[in-house]
Every structure is written in C-alpha cells, then in structure tokens.
TORMARTOR-716058 format. One line per field, with one value per residue (C-alpha): residue number from 1; residue in one letter; x, y, z. Coordinates in nm, 2 decimals. Layout:
residues N
i <- (NUM ...)
aa <- (A ...)
u <- (X ...)
v <- (Y ...)
w <- (Z ...)
END
This chain:
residues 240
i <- (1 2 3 4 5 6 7 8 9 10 11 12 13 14 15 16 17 18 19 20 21 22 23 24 25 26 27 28 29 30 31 32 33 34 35 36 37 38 39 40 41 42 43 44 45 46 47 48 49 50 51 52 53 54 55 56 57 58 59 60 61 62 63 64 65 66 67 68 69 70 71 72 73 74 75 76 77 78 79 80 81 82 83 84 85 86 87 88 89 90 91 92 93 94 95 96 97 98 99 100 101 102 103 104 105 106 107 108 109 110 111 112 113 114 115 116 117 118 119 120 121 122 123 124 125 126 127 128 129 130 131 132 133 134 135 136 137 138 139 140 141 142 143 144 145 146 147 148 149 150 151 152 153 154 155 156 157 158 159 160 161 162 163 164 165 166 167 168 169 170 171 172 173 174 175 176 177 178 179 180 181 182 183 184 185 186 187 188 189 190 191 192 193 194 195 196 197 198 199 200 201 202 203 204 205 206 207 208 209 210 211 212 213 214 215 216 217 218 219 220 221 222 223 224 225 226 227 228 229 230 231 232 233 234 235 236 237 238 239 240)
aa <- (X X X X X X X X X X X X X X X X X X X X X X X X X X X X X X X X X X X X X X X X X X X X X X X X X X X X X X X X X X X X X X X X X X X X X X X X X X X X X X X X X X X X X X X X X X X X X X X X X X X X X X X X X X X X X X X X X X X X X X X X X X X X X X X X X X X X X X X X X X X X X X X X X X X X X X X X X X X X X X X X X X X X X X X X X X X X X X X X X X X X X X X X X X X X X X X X X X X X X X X X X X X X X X X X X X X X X X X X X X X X X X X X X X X X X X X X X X X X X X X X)
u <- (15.19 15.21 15.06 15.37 15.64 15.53 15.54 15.89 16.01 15.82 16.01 16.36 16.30 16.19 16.45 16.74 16.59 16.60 16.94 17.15 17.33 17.68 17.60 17.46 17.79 18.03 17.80 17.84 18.20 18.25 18.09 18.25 18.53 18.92 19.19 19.53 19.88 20.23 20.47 20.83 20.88 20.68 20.33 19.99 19.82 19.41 19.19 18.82 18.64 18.34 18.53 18.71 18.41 18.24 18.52 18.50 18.12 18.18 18.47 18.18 17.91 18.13 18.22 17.87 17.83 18.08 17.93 17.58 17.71 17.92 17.64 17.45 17.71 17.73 17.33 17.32 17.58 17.41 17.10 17.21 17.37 17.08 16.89 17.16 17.14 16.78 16.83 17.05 16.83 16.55 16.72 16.91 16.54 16.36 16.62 16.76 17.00 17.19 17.14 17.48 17.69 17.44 17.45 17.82 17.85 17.58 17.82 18.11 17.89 17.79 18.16 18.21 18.01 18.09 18.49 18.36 18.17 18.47 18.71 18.49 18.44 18.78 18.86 18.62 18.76 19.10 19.00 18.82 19.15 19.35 19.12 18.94 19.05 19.00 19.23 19.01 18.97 19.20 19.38 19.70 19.98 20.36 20.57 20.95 21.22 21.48 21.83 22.00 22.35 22.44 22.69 22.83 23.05 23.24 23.21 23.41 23.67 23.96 23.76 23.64 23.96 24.04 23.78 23.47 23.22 23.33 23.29 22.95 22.90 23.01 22.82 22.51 22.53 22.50 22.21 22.00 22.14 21.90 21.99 22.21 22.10 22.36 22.44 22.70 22.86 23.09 23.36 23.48 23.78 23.99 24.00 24.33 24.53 24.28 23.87 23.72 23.37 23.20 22.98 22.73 22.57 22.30 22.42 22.82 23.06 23.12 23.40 23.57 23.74 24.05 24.23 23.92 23.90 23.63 23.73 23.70 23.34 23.22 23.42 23.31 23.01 23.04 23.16 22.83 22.59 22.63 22.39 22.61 22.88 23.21 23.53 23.76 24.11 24.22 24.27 24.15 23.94 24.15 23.94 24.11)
v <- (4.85 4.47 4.61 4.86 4.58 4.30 4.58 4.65 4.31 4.26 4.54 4.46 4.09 4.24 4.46 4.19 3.98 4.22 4.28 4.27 3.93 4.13 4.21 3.94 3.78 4.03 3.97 3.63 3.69 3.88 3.65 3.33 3.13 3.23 2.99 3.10 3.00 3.14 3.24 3.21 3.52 3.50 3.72 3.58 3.41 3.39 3.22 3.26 2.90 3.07 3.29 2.95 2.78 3.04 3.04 2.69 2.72 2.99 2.75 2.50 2.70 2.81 2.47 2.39 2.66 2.55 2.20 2.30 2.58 2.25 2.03 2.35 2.36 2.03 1.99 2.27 2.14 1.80 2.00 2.23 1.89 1.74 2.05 2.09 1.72 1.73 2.10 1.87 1.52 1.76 1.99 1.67 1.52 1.85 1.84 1.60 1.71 1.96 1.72 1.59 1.93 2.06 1.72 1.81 2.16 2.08 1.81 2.10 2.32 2.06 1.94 2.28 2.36 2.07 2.16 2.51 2.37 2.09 2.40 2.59 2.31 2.26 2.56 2.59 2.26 2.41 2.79 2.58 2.34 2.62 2.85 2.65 2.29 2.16 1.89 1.51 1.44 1.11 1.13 1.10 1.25 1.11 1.34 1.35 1.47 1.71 1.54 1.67 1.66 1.81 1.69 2.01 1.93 2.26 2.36 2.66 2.75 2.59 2.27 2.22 2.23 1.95 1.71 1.90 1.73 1.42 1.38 1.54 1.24 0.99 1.08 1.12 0.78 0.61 0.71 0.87 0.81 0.82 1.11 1.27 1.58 1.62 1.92 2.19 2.52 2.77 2.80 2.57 2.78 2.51 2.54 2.62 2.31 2.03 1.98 2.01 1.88 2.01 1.88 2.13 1.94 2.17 2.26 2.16 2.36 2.29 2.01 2.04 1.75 1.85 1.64 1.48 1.17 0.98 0.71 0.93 1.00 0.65 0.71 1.09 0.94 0.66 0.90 1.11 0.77 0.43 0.31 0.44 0.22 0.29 0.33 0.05 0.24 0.38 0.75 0.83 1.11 1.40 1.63 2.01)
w <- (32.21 32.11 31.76 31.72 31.85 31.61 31.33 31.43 31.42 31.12 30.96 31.10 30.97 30.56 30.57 30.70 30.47 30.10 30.18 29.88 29.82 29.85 30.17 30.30 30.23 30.38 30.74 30.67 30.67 30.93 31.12 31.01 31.20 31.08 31.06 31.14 31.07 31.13 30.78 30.84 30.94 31.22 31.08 31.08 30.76 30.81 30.64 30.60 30.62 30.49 30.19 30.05 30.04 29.89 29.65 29.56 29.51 29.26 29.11 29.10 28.93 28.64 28.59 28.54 28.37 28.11 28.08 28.01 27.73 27.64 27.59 27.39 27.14 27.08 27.04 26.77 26.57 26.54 26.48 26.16 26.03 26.04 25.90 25.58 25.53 25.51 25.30 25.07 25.04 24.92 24.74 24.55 24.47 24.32 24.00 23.92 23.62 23.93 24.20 24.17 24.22 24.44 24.70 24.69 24.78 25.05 25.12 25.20 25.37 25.66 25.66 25.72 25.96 26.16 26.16 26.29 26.59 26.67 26.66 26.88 27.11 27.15 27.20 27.52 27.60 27.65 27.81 28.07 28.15 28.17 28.41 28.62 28.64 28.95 29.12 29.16 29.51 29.57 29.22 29.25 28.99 28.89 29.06 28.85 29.06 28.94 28.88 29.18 28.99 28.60 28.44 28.19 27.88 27.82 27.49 27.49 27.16 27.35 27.46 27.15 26.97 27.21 27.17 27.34 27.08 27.10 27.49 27.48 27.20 27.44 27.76 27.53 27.41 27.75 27.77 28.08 28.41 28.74 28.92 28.69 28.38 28.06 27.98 27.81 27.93 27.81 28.01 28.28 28.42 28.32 27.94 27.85 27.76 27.70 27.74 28.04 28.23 28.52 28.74 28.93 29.24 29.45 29.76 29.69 29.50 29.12 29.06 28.72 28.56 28.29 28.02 28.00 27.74 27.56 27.76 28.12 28.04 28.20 28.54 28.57 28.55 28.78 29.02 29.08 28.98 29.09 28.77 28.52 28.35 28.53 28.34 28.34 28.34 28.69 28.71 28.41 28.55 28.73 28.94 28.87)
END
C-alpha cells in the first residue's frame, strides 16, 4: 500500500513538474496577489504583481538580447575588415605592377563594408530606442510646461490690409515671453475696421483686442505676462 502511495506521489510530482512553461505561468497567476485601484468612474482596475514582473523580465531579456546581437555585429565587422585588409596587404604584395589599383579597390570594398555594418548598427540602435527603452531608475527628465496663454495675431484679409504683418513682426521681435505662445488665426470676430489680436487663455474665454497698433503689442503683452516689456502709452490696448 505504501509501495502504490509513493508511486502516486511520485507521479503527481513528474507530471506537475513537465508541465508546459505556459501553464505553469497561468497557475502561477492565478495564484498570485492582485492589486486594485478605483478609475473615476467608480470600476475596479487590478493588477497582477506576478504578470508585471513577468512583463518586465521579458522587457529585460530582449534587451539583452539586443546587446549580445549588438556586440555580434560589431565583432564581425571588425573581423571581415581585418580579413579584406589582410585579402588586400597580400594581394598588393603578389604583383606588384597591379598592386596600386588593386590596394584601392580593396580600399572601397572595406570602406564599404564598414558603412554597411555602421548603418545596420544604427539602425538596431534606433528599433531598440523606440520599442523597448526602459526608463533609468532615479533619472530624472526636464519637464517644459505648456504656455498656459496664446497670444493670436489675426491675419485674416481685413487685418492684414490693416497692418496684420506688421504686429505679428512686432510681438515676434520681443522675443519669447515665460508663460506666453505667439501665434496667428484667421479670424478674430472683430476684423472689420482695423487689425485685431486675441488672446486664448485655458479655462477663460477668448479676449480680443481691436485697433490694435505696433505700439499696443508691448501692453497686450504686459497684460497676460509680467516679464514682457510693457507699453509706455496708456490705453493704447482696447479690449473688444
């Protein structure tokens, strides 16, 4: 009876054991620890601890991968330079009336070869950014906020009749202004008797400026960023 038990167990255990690897990962799965959070609209989002690192360890095999196939390449190209150099010094040697022209075009063929493998490399270089770049733990990155506020020259028929280009001109040559984006649009609203600008803030509605001159361009500006140079007439901006 002990005989028939151990051969059981013995069983259970070699067939447990030549599992396939697929499923041996969906137990492994099922049997792992979720993490859940709430979405905004109130449903659940889990999270297998055991699938994402089973994702990253994927992540990090192909990235090793990728290096050894890296470090390939790079080994056989030195290697058939070597071999056409050598092709060449001997080749070069043996006759000497040819050796000349045939040195040179030996000369193009490993120059040839070696642009081949730098393209190639370069191109694995960059399919291996783009796919499976992985973020440096602790690295930090310059974040660039978006201008919250854009300043839009209209540039419409009417405006430009009316000076359109030279206030675009204007606010251009100040220069950049922290917190503020130039720009142009089409139509203001407001373009019927002289040029107009509008300024587009997020979360606010549009204010237009009309009979706008070169000379306003420094207020309007002033207006939406205390950096920028103000104007030094009074009133020369007129909100429409």
């Amino acid at each position: 009876m002990d005989t028939v038990l151990g051969c059981s167990q013995m069983s259970s255990r070699l067939s447990s054991a030549r599992l396939p690897k697929r499923t041996a990962e969906k137990r492994l799965l099922q049997n792992s620890i979720t993490v859940c959070g709430k979405k905004k609209d109130g449903k659940a989002k889990c999270l297998s601890r055991t699938k994402k690192a089973l994702a990253l360890k994927n992540v990090t095999n192909i990235k090793k991968a990728l290096t050894s196939m890296q470090n390939e390449l790079d080994s056989l190209s030195y290697a058939l330079a070597a071999i056409e150099d050598r092709d060449c010094s001997s080749s070069s040697s043996s006759s000497s009336s040819s050796s000349s022209s045939s040195e040179d075009e030996c000369r193009k063929k490993i120059n040839k070869a070696r642009k081949k493998s730098e393209k190639m490399n370069r191109r694995m270089r960059t399919r291996a950014s783009r796919g499976i770049e992985l973020p440096i733990a602790g690295e930090t990155t310059a974040f660039v906020p978006e201008p919250r506020t854009k300043v839009e020259v209209c540039t419409g028929s009417k405006c430009r009749r009316n000076g359109a280009d030279a206030l675009l001109a204007t606010a251009m040559s100040i220069g950049d202004v922290d917190g503020l984006s130039l720009g142009t649009c089409k139509c203001a609203g407001k373009c019927k008797y002289a040029a107009a600008v509008r300024v587009r803030t997020k979360g606010e509605r549009p204010q237009v400026y009309t009979n706008v001159r070169t000379q306003d361009i420094p207020g309007i500006l002033a207006d939406w960023a205390p950096s920028a140079p103000s104007s030094s007439q009074e009133g020369a901006s007129i909100p429409a």
